[in-house]
N, C-alpha and C positions, 0 to 999 in steps of 0.2 A: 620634188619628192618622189621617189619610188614607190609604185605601186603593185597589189599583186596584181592577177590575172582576171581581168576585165569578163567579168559577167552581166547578160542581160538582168535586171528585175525584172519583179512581176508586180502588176497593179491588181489588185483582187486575185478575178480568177484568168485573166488575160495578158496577155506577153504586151509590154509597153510599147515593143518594135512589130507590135501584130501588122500584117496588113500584106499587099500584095501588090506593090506597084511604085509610082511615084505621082508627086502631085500633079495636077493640072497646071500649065502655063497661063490659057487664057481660054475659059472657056466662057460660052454667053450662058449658060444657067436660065434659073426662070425664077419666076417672080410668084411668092406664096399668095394667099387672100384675106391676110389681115390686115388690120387696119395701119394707117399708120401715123408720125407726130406730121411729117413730111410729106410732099406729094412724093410717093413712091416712083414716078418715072422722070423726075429729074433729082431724086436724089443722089448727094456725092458724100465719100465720106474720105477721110486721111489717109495715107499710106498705109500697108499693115506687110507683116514678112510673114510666114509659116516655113517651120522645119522641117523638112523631109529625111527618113532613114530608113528609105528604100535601097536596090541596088544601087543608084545612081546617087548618092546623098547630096541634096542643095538646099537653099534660100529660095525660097520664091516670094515677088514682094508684085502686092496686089493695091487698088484701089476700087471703089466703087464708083463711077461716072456716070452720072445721070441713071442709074438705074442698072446697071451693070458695070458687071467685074472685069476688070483691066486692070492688064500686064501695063507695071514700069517699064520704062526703058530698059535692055536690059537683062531684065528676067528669064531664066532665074541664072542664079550663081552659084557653081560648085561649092560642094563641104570639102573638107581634105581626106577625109575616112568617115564612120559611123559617129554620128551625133548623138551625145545627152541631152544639153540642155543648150536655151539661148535665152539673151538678154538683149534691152536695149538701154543705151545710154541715155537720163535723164534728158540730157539736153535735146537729143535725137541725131547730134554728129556722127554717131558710129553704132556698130552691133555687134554683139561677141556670141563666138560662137563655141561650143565644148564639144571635143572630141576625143575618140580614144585615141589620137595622136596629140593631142593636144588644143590648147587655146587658141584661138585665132580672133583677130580683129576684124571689121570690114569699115572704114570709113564711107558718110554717105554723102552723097553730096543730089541735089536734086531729087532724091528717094531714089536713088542707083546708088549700088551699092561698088566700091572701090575694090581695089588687089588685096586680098587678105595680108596679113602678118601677124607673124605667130607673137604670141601675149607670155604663153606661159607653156611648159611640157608637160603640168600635169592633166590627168585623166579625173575633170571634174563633173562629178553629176549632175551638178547644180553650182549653177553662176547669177551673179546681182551685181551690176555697177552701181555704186554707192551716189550720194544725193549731188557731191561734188565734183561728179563727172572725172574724181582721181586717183580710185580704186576698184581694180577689180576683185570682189569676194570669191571666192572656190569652198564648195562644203567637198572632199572628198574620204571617200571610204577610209577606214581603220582598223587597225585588226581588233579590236577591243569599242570600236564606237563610229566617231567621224574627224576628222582634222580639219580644221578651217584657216584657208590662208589668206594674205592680203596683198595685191601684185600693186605697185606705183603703173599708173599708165598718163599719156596726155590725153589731156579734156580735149581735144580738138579731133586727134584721130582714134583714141584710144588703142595705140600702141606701148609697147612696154617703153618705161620711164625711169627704169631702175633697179634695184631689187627688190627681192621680194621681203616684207618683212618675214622674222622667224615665224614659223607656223605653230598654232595653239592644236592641241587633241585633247579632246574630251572624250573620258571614257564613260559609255551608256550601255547598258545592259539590254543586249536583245536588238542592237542596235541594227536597221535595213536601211540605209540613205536612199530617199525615191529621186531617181530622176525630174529636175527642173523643179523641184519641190523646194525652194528656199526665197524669203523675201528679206530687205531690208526696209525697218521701220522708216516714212516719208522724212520723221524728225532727225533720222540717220542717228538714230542711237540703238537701236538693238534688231541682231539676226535672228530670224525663226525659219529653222531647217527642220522638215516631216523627218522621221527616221524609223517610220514603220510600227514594229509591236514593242519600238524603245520610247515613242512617246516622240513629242516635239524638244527641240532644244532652241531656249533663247539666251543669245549669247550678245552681251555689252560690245557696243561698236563705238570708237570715237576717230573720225576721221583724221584729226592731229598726230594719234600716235594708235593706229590700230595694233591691236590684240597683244597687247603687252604683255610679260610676262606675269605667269597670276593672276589672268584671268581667271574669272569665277563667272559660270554659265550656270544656270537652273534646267532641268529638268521636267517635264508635266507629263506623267503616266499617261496611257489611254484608260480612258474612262469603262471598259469593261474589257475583264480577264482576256486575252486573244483578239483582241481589237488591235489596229494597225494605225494609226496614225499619216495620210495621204497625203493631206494637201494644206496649206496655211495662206493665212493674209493679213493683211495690217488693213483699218481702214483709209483712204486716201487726205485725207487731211494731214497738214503738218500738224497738228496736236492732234495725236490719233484717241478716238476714244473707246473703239474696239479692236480685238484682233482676233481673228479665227483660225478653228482648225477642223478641219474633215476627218473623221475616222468613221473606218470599218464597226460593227458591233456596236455605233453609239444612238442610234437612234430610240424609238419607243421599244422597251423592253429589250433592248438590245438586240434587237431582232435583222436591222437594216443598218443602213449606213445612217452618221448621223454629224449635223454640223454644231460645233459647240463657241459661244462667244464670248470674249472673256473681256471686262474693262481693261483696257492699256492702263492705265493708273495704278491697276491694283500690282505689277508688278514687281513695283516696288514697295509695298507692302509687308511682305509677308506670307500673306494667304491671298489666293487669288479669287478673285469675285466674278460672276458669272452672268450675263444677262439672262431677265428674269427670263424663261423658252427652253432656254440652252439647259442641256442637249435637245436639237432638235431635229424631228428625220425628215431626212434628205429625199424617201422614197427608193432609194435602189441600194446596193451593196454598199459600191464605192466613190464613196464622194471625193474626185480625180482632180477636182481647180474650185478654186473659191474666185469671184471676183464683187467686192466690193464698187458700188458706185457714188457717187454723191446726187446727183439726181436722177430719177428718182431715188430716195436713200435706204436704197436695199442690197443684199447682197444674193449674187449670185452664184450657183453650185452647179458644176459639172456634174452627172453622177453613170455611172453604169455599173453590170456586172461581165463585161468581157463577153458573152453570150447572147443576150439580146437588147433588143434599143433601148437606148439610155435617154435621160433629161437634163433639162437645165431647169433646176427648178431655184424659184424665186423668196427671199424671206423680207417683210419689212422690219428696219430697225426705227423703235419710236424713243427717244427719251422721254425719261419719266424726271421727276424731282433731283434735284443735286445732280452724282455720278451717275446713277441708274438710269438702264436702259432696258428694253425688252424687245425681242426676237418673235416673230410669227410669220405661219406660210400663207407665203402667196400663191402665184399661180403657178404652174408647170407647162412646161414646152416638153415633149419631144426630138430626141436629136438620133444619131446612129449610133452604130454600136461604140461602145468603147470611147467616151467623149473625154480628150487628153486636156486641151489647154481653152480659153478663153480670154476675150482683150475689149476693150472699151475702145472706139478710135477717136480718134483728135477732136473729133467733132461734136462726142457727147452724142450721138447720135443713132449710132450702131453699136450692139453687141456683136461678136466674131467667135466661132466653133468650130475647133480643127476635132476630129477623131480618129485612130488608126484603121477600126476591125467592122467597120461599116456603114453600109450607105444611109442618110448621106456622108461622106469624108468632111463638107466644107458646109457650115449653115452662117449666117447672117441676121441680124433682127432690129427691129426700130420697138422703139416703146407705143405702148397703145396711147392712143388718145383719149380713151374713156376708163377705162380700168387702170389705175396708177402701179405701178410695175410688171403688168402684163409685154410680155414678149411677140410680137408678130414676126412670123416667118418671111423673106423679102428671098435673095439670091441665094441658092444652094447648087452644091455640088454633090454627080451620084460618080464624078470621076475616083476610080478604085485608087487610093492615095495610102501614105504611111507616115503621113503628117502626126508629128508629134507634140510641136510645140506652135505658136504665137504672140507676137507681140505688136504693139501698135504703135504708130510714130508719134513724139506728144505735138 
């Protein structure tokens, strides 16, 4: 697909590619004074990769080992130009990487990551490999909205496999596609892409015969006039029973950022249903990543305002009777300025925090052992970074 001419966004009031450097390779960090589920100094956790789009754009792919952070073999490995977004393959065989020259693969073998190959030439903001490890999704810009295409790749290395199917456009009013901002449903039926002050768009997926023609995709405004729509998630179960979305302006009285949850169920529906909470604020402007957990079963918010230090703040979700559920805040962490992506690692063990526009660049946390969804502080980084994105190996 041809595209026009490649501009940065903005996430609130901060340039997405903020920052002044590049990540750290391997540095020894230090250890916070919270508690933790784990003895904190033989703690280890899975592989994890962060995206850099500094001068130098790379991968750097990290683990925790007994207590500190360690370089894979390896690490890190060149981008091929400026990075949007990355993904990681279900299975964990491979990582894809978007750029303004295009897609690229990396096959991983041992958590090293292999010789790129290019996937696809478009310039996508946001990428998701789908639940069968055999397609790559692309949400990319539009001149009237977003386009979403479907690339064939193999499950093994995640290289291209074929063509592309035709690509579907939705036209959305008002329409800002965020970088790294799109998830696919775990039950691999439906994409939800942020698209700023156009609202979220969730669009029908079926792996057998993605994005057919005639697709019909919904629409969900933001919840107050000049509100922006950031960041989205499904929750991790395959029969999901929420999904979220971060906007600007949705907090109490519209004042802050705020995270709103809406039953999975209800979207085929009709009218969409809301847990009982939602909207509810997030504390800061802009709520930048959502990540849902399953234990503890809460979800967690990235937030900042581009200017001073941001949080991850915590919400427990309780079911109630039937479909109903209800949303309420928990605790709040602390993190740097600008807090972009967030990852769970293999181990259930660690939360992970990249940010571009300040220290720390890299924070870490284990769940408390007495307070149930409380976050403690474990290995951080004050290395000047312009980490944008992460993922975690499953």
């Amino acid at each position: 697909m041809k595209m026009g001419t490649w501009a940065r966004l903005l996430l609130a009031a901060a340039p997405l590619l903020a920052g002044c450097g590049n990540f750290w390779q391997s540095p020894t960090g230090g250890s916070g004074s919270g508690g933790c589920t784990t003895n904190c100094s033989t703690a280890t956790s899975g592989n994890f990769y962060i995206l850099n789009a500094g001068s130098t754009p790379q991968v750097v792919g990290d683990s925790i080992v007994s207590g500190t952070l360690t370089a894979i073999s390896g690490s890190p490995w060149a981008v091929e130009s400026v990075p949007y977004a990355m993904a990681m393959a279900p299975n964990g065989n491979f990582l894809i990487v978007s750029t303004i020259s295009g897609v690229y693969a990396y096959p991983i073998s041992g958590g090293k990551l292999g010789t790129a190959t290019v996937v696809s030439t478009d310039q996508a903001y946001a990428i998701q490999v789908d639940a069968t490890n055999s397609w790559l999704v692309e949400a990319i810009p539009g001149t009237s909205g977003v386009v979403v295409g479907a690339v064939p790749i193999n499950s093994t290395t995640g290289a291209d496999n074929g063509s592309e199917v035709p690509p579907a456009q939705f036209a959305v009013a008002n329409a800002a596609l965020q970088q790294n901002k799109m998830v696919i449903s775990p039950d691999n039926s439906k994409i939800f892409i942020a698209l700023g002050t156009g609202g979220t768009l969730v669009v029908p997926f079926n792996a057998t015969a993605p994005l057919p023609a005639g697709t019909v995709a919904i629409t969900i405004p933001v919840v107050t006039t000049g509100g922006s729509a950031l960041s989205v998630a499904v929750d991790p179960s395959t029969t999901p029973r929420l999904f979220y979305i971060g906007e600007t302006l949705a907090g109490n009285a519209g004042a802050s950022g705020g995270l709103r949850a809406f039953n999975y169920s209800s979207l085929g529906s009709g009218t969409l249903t809301q847990a009982t909470g939602s909207p509810i604020a997030t504390g800061e402007l802009a709520p930048t990543f959502i990540l849902p957990v399953s234990t503890p079963d809460y979800v967690y918010v990235a937030n900042g305002d581009g200017l001073s230090a941001g949080n991850i703040a915590g919400f427990a979700i309780t079911a109630a009777s039937g479909p109903s559920y209800s949303i309420a805040a928990g605790s709040t962490i602390a993190v740097g300025v600008q807090p972009l992506g967030l990852a769970e690692d293999s181990t259930g063990a660690f939360v992970l925090e990249v940010g571009s526009a300040g220290s720390p660049y890299f924070d870490s946390f284990t769940f408390d052992a007495t307070t149930t969804g409380k976050l403690d502080t474990q290995i951080t980084s004050t290395t000047a970074a312009d980490s944008i994105a992460i993922v975690a190996a499953p």
